[in-house]
N, C-alpha and C positions, 0 to 999 in steps of 0.2 A: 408693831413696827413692821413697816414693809409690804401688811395684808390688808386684804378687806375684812370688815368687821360689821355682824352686823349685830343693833344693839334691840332688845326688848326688855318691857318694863321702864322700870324708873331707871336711869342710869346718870355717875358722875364720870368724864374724860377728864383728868385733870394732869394727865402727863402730855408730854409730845408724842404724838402717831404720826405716821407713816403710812399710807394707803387711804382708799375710801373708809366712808363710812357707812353704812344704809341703819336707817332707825325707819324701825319696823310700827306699823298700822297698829293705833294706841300705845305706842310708846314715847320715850320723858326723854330727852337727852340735855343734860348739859354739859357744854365742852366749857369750863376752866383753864383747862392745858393750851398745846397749840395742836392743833390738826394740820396735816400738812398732805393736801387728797380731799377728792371728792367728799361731798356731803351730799345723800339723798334720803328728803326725808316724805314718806309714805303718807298715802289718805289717813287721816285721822292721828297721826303723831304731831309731836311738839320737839322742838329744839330750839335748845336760848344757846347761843355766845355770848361770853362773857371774857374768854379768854382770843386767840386767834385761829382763823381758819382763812389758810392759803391753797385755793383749789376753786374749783368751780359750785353751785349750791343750785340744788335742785328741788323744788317746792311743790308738791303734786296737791290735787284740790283736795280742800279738807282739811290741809294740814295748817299748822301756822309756829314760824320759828322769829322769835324774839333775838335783835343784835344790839348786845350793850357793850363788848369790845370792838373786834376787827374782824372783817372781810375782805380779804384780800383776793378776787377773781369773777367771774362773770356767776349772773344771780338768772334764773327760769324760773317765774312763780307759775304755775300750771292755773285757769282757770278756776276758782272756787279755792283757791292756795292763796296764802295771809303770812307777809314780809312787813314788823314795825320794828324801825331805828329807833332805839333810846335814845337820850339827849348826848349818851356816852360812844354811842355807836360811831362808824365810821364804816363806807363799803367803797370800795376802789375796786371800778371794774365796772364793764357792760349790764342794763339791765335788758331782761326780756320778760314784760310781764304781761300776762293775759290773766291774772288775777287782780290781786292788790298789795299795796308797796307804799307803805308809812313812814317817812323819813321825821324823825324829829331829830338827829343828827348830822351828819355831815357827809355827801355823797357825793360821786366823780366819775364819769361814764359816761356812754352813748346810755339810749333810753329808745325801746321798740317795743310792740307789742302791742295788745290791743284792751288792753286792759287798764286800769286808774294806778298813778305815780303821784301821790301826794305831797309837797312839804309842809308839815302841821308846826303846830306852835316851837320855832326854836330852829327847825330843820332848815339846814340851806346845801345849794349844790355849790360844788365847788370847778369853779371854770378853769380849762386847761392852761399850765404856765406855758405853753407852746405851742404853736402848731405847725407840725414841718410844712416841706414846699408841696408833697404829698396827699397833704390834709389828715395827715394822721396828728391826736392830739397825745400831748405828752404830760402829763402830770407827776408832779413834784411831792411826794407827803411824806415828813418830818414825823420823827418817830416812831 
């Protein structure tokens, strides 16, 4: 609660944190619990949501983190970095990808970068329920 944390090895989050997280180069993370703070996950680690992470995620090349819960905030896949939405998944928030980004769930965001945003079998975007006078868009998501 409160700190940054950084994980190695195999590891389970299965409570509510507070702070970053950094998952270190060849290491497992799965969050269960809720994350509430950065996620950055290192060349050659792995990280599934399953449970929620509100904060921003940060995907450096090499890496690749699986979402079959919720993401709740802006997503940066680095180059040679690997982001697949389960069917369960959901990500609400900006993407920026200069890797690659697998949506077989439900996503909601601007989208930049120079890299491939895919929706594969199942996966749909979900368009803004508003848009002010601004052009800023507003999205609505239920539960």
């Amino acid at each position: 609660r409160g700190s940054a944390a950084a994980h190695r090895g195999e590891e389970t989050v299965a409570v509510d944190h507070r702070g970053s997280i950094e998952v270190a180069s060849g290491a497992h993370l799965r969050l269960t619990g809720r994350l509430r703070g950065s996620l950055h996950v290192e060349y050659g680690a792995v990280a599934e949501i399953f449970g929620r992470h509100q904060g921003s995620l940060h995907v450096e090349r090499g890496s690749h983190v699986q979402i079959h819960g919720r993401q709740q905030g802006s997503i940066h896949v680095d180059e040679g970095g690997l982001v697949e939405v389960a069917a369960t998944g959901r990500c609400q928030g900006s993407l920026h990808v200069d890797g690659r980004f697998l949506n077989g769930g439900v996503r909601g965001g601007t989208v930049e970068g120079r890299g491939t945003v895919e929706d594969v079998e199942g996966g749909r975007v979900k368009p803004p329920d508003e848009i002010s006078a601004d052009g800023t868009h507003i999205y609505r998501w239920s539960g």
